[in-house]
N, C-alpha and C positions, 0 to 999 in steps of 0.2 A: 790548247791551241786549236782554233779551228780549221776548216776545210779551205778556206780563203789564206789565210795564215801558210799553211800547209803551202798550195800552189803558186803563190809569192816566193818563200824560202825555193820549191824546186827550180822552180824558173832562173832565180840569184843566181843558184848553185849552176844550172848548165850555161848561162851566160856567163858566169866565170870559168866553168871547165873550157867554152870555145877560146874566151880570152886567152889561156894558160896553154891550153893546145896551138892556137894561131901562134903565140910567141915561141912556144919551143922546136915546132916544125920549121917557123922561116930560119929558126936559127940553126936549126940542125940542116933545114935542106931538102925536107922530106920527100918524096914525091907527090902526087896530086893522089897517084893512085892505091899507094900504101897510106895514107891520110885518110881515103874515103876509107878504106877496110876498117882502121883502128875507128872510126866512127860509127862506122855497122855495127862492130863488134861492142861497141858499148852505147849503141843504142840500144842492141840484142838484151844485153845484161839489165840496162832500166827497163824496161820493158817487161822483161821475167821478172824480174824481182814484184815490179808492182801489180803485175798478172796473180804473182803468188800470193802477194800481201788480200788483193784479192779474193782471189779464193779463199786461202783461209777466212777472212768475214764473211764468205757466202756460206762456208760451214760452220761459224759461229750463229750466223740470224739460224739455219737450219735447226741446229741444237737448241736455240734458246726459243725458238716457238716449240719443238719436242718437250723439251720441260715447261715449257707456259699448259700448252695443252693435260701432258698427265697431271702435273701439280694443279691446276682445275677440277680438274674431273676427281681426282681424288679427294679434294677438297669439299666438289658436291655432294660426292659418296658420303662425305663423314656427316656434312650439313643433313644429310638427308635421313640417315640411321639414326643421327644425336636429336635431329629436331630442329635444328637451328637455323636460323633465318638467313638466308646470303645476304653478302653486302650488297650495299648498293652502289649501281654503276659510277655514279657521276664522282663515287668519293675514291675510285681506282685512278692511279696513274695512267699516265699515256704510253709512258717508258714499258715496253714488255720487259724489260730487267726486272726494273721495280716493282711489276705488279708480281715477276716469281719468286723474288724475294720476299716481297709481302705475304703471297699465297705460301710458301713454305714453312714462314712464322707460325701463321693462321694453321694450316694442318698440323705442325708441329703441338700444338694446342690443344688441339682437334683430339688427336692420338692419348694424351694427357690424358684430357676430360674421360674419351670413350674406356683409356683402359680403369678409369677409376669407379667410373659407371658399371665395367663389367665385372671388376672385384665385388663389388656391392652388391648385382644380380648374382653371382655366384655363389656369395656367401646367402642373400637370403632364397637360393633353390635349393642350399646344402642342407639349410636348417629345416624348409619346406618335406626333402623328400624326407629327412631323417624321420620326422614327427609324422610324416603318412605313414613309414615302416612300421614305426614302434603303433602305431594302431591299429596296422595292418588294410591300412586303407590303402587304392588304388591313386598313385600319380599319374596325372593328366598333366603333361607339357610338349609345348611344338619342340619338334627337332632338333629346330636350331636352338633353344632357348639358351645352351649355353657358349654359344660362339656368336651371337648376333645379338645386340643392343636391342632390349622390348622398347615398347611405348612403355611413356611413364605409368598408364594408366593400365597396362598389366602387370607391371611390376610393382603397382601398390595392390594390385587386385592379391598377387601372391602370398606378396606381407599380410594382408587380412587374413588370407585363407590359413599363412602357417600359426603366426594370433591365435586365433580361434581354435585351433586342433591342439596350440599348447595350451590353451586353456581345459582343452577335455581332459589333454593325456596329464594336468598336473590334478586336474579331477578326479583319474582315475588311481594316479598313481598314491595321491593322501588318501584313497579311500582302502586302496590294498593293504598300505601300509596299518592304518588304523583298525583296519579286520586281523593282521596277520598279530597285533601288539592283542587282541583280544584272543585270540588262538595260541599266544607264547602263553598270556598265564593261562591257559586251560589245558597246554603241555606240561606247564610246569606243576602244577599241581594233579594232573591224571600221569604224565609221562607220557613217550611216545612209541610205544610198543604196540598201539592200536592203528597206528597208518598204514597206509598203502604205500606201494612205492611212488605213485602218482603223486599222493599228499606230500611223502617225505620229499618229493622236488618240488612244487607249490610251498611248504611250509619251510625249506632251505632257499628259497629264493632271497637273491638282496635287491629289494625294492627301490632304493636307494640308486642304481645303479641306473647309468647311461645306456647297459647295454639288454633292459630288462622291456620286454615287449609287454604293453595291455593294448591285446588286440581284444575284438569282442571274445572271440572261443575261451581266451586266457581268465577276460574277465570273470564270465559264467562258468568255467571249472574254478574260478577262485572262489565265488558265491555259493557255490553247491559245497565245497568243501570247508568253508566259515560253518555254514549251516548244519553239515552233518556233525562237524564239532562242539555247535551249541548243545544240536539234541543229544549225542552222544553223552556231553559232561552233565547236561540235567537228569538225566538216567541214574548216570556215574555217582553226582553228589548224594541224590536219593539215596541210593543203595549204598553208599558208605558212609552218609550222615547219620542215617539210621544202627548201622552196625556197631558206629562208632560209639553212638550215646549210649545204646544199650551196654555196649563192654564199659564205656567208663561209670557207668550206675554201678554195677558189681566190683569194678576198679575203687572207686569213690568208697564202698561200702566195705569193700577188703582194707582202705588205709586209714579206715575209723578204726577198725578193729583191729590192724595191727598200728596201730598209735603213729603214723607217718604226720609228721608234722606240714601246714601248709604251704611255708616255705621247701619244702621238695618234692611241691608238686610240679614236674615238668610238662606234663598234658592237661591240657584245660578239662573242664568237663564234658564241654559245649565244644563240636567242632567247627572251626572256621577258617572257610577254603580261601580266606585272605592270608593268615599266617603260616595254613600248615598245605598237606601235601599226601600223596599217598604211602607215603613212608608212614603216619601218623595212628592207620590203623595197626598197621604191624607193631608198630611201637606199643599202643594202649595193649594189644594180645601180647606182646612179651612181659609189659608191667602186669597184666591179668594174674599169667603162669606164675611170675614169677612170687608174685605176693599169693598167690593161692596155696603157693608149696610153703613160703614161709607160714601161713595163718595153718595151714595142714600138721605141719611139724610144733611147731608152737599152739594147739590153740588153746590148752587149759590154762596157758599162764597168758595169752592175750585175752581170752573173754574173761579173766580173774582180772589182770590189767582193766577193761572197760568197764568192769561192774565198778572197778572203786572210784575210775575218771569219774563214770555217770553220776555215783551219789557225792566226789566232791564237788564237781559242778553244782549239783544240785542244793548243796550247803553256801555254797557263796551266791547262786543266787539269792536263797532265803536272807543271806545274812545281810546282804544289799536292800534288800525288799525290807525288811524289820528297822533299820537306822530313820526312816522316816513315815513312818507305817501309823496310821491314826486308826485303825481299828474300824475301816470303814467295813460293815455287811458283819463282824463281829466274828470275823477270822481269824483272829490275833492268838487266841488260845489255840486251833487247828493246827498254825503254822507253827505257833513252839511247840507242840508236841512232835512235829514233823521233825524239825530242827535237833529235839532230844533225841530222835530215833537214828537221826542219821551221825549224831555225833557220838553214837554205841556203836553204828552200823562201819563208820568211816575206819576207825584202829582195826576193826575185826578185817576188816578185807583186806588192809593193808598186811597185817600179820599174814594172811591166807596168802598173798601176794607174797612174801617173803621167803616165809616156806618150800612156795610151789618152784623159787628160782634159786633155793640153794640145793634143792634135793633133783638138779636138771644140770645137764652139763651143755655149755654149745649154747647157750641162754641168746637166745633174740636181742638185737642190737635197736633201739629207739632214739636216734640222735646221738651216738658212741654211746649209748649207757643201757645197761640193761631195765626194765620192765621196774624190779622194784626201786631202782636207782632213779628212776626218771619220775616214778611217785615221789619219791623223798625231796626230789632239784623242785617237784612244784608245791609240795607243802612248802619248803624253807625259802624259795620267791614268792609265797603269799605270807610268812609272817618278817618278810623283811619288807614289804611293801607295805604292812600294817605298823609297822616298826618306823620307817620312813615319816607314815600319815601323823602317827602319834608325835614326832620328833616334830613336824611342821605346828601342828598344833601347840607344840607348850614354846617353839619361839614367836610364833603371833602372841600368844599371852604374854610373856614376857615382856616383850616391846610393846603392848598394851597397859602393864602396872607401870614401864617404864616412864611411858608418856602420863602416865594420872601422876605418877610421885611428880614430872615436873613443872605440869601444867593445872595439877586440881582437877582434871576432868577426864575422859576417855577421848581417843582422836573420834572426830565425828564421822561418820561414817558419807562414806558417797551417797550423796541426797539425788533422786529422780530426777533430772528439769520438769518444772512446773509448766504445763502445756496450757497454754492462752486459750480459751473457750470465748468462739466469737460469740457472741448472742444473736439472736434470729429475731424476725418481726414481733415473734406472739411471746419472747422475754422481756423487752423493753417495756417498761412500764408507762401508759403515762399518764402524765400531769392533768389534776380534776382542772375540769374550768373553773373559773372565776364567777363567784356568784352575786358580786357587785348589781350586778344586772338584772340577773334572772334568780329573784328570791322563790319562784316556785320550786327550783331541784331541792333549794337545802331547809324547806322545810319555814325562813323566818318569817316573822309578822311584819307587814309594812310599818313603818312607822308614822303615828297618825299626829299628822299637821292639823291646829289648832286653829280654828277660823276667829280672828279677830275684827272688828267691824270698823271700816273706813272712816271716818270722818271728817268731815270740810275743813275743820280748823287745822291753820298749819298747829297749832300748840299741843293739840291732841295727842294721843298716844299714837306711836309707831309700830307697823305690821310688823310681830313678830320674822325673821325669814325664813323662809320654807325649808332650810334643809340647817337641823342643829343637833342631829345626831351625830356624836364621834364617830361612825361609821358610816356616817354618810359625808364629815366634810373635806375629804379626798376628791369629791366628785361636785357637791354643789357650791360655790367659794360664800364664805358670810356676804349677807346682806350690806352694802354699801350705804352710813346713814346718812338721812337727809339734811341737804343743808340749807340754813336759815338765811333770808336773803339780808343784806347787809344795809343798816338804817344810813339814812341819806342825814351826813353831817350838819347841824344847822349856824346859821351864818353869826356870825360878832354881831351883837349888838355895838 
């Protein structure tokens, strides 16, 4: 309804209210002057009413320019901190309703964006200062940086900076790590009974962790203390590589002569600081004592024990050596005699050996057996091994007559591959020339053409042709003979 609208219907309405009044006063009677009152009186009343309808819209435009103006202004604000470009005029309404409507959308918006903006600054000044902390470097940021929207172009400037400082501190952190893992095995293998209590916090550190600082100080007490570990454990190795070999040379040379076999050997000979550890020399000194005390308590019947190993060893060599022995340098007599001595020499020791460990209580254990037990276990594994050899042999012969009884012959044996021999330039042989031509290489006499003499007459004798050698007529073809011209027929009489 509009304005015009509006004062049409009022007007109706008091030109009916005078109609409805004129009729009920003439009929009631009223007087003139009680008629003007009740007129006053509801004059009074239209009057007020629309004074107030009034006012109240003069305090509605008040209020609705009060929020055009703040929603504006705060609207600028936001444009202004976010960056964003104001609308333009001409695309605003005319309506201040609508344009506070619109503008409260738009800040609505506004708000949105900024808080989203500021989670994002937040989070990357959280991660900025955290990564200055842990290196112990110095944050520089303005005051407000975290209640006020940066330009975008400091808030990338920040992201770079914090980038880059995670780059050092994941630098610094694989490089701690990587020195601390070269420092475990050089604990583990020395122990950690030589640190300080400085190291022992540097070398309990977890690197690993969020909450672990590589400032520079931290870096360089890490690097002094890698360092003093290296030189300390090349010290260390020296001095117990050395101590180590040497005990296992007399360890080594105690379990020849007490007959330890090489299967229980637990300590290598050779130390090495990849499998073993500082336990490893105590260990070779307790194996030392402990096999010294037995070689001490035992030794007539262990050095009676290795004089007989030695000459049996020393019998299978020879007997090895003699199975395909050509007599090269004229040895052959040296070594059987060798062989006769040692096979007089072999039962005598053994008996000695017998002896020496029944007439002994508490007898030396060499693999559960005693001394002359463990002589007997290896003559009777060498004549069952030869026992074995012998047995192979007569069934390969056997299945050898087998196959002639049913074949007539012996199985042939695995033949070599015959290996192709390329031939080279200077094996190829080749081919004499052809002497057709050139009779001076091979020596023959020309063959000499016969000069016959021409003559005028066709009836004459005919020139021989020049080539009627079988060896020449390949190359020269016979002479084509002459032919007689044909007599001209003569006519009928």
């Amino acid at each position: 309804m509009s304005i015009v609208d509006f004062e049409q219907r009022v007007l109706a309405a008091v030109r009916h209210a005078k109609e409805e009044f004129t009729k009920i006063w003439d009929e009631i009677g009223l007087p003139e002057d009680i008629a003007t009152d009740r007129l006053q009186t509801t004059e009074t009343i239209m009057v007020n009413s629309l004074k107030e309808m009034i006012d109240f819209e003069q305090n509605q435009l008040q209020r609705v320019r009060r929020s055009l103006d703040t929603t504006t202004a705060e609207m600028r604000a936001l444009e202004a901190e976010l960056c964003f470009p104001a609308e333009d005029p001409a695309s605003l309404p005319d309506s201040m309703y609508l344009k506070v409507m619109r503008f409260r959308d738009r800040v609505k918006k506004l708000k949105a964006d900024k808080e989203a903006r500021m989670e994002e600054q937040l989070e990357v000044l959280a991660k900025y200062k955290k990564v200055y902390e842990r290196l112990g470097w110095t944050v520089e940021l303005p005051e407000d940086a975290e209640t006020k929207i940066a330009a975008p172009s400091a808030l990338a400037e920040w992201r770079h900076q914090w980038r880059e400082a995670e780059k050092m501190l994941d630098s610094r952190r694989s490089k701690a790590i990587e020195s601390m893992e070269e420092v475990k095995r050089i604990v583990a293998v020395m122990g950690s009974s030589h640190l300080t209590p400085e190291e022992v916090t540097i070398f309990s550190a977890d690197y690993t962790s969020e909450a672990t600082n590589f400032s520079d100080p931290d870096m360089e007490a890490l690097e002094a203390f890698v360092n003093r570990a290296h030189h300390e454990y090349e010290q260390w190795l020296q001095k117990i590589r050395t101590e180590y070999n040497n005990l296992m040379v007399l360890v080594h040379d105690l379990r020849t002569k007490c007959g330890v076999e090489e299967n229980e050997h637990v300590l290598p000979i050779i130390f090495n600081p990849i499998t073993q550890d500082a336990s490893a020399i105590q260990a070779a000194r307790e194996e030392y004592a402990h096999l010294q005390k037995v070689y001490d308590d035992h030794q007539v019947i262990f050095d009676k024990f290795h004089q007989w190993h030695s000459l049996w060893s020393e019998w299978n060599e020879l007997e090895l050596l003699l199975k395909d022995y050509n007599n090269r340098g004229g040895t052959l007599n040296q070594r059987l005699a060798r062989q006769k001595v040692l096979k007089s020499l072999i039962p005598k020791t053994q008996a000695e050996l017998q002896e020496l460990c029944s007439n002994q209580e508490n007898l030396p254990m060499i693999n559960g057996l005693t001394p002359f037990q463990r002589a007997e276990k290896i003559m009777r594994e060498y004549e069952e091994a030869k026992e074995a050899e012998k047995a192979s042999k007569t069934q390969l012969k056997q299945k050898q007559l087998l196959h002639e009884s049913k074949f007539g012959c012996s199985p042939t044996p695995t033949r070599r591959p015959i290996t192709k021999v390329r031939l080279g330039s200077a094996s190829v042989q080749k081919t004499p020339r052809s002497t057709k031509f050139n009779t001076s290489r091979t020596g023959a006499t020309p063959v000499a053409v016969p000069k016959t003499p021409m003559t005028s007459s066709p009836k004459g004798s005919q020139a021989a042709p020049p080539c009627f050698s079988p060896a020449m007529s390949s190359i020269c073809p016979p002479a084509s003979p002459r032919k007689t011209p044909m007599s001209t027929p003569k006519p009928w009489r």
